[in-house]
C-alpha positions in Angstrom: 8.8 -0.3 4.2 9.6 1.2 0.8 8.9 -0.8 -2.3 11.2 -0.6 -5.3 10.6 0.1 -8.7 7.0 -0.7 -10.4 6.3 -2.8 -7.5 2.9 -2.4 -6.0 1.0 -3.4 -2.4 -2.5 -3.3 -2.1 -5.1 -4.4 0.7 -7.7 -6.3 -0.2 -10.6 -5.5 0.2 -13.3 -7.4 1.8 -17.1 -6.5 0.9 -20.0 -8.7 1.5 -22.5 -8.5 -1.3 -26.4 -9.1 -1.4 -27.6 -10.8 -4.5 -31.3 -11.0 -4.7 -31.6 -10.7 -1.2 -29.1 -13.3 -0.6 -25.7 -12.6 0.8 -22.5 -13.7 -0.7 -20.1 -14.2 2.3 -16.3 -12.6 0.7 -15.1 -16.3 1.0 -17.2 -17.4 -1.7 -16.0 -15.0 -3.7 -12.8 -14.5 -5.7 -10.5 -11.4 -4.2 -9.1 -9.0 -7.1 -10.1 -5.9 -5.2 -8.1 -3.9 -2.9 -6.7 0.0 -2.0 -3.0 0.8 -3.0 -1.3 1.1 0.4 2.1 1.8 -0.9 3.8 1.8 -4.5 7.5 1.8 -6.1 9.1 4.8 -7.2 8.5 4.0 -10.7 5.1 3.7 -10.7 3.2 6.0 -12.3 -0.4 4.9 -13.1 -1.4 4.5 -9.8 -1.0 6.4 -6.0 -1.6 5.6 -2.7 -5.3 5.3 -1.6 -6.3 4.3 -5.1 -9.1 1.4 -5.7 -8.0 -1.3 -8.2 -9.1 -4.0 -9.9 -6.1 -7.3 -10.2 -5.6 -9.9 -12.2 -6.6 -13.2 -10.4 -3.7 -15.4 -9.9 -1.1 -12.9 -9.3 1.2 -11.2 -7.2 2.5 -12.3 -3.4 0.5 -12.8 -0.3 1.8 -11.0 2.9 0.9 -9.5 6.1 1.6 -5.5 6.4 0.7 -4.1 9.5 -1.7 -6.4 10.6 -3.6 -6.4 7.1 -4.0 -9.4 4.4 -2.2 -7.8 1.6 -0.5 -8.7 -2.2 2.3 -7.5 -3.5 2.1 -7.2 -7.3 5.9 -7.2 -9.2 4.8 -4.7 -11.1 1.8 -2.0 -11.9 1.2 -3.9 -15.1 -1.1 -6.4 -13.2 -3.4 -3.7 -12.2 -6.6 -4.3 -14.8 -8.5 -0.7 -14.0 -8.6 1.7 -11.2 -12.0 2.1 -10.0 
């Protein structure tokens, strides 16, 4: 697949976290994580195999080689890379 423009697909990524000895299963918690698997050939704040933070409510769900993905329209809805 090869993405057009500023467009941008991450994997999220899943990470179980211990708070106070108590872990937080990733379904109680909100997804805005995930590694750049493949990006537009516009973008230029970003590359492949980069961590990012996401804005919540954004971008498109989809399946990419067997992985839980989003598509972001553009590299403007990345907050920070990590």
């Amino acid at each position: 697949m090869r993405l057009l423009n500023k467009r941008v697909l991450l994997e999220f990524i899943e990470k179980e976290t211990v708070n106070n000895g108590i872990i937080i299963p990733n379904s109680e918690k909100k997804k805005n994580t995930g590694k750049v698997l493949l990006i537009g050939e516009k973008v230029k704040a970003v590359s492949v195999g980069d961590t990012v933070k996401f804005h919540q409510n954004t971008g498109m769900k989809m399946t990419y080689q067997n992985k839980s993905c989003l598509l972001l329209a553009a590299e403007e809805e990345i907050i920070a890379i990590l």
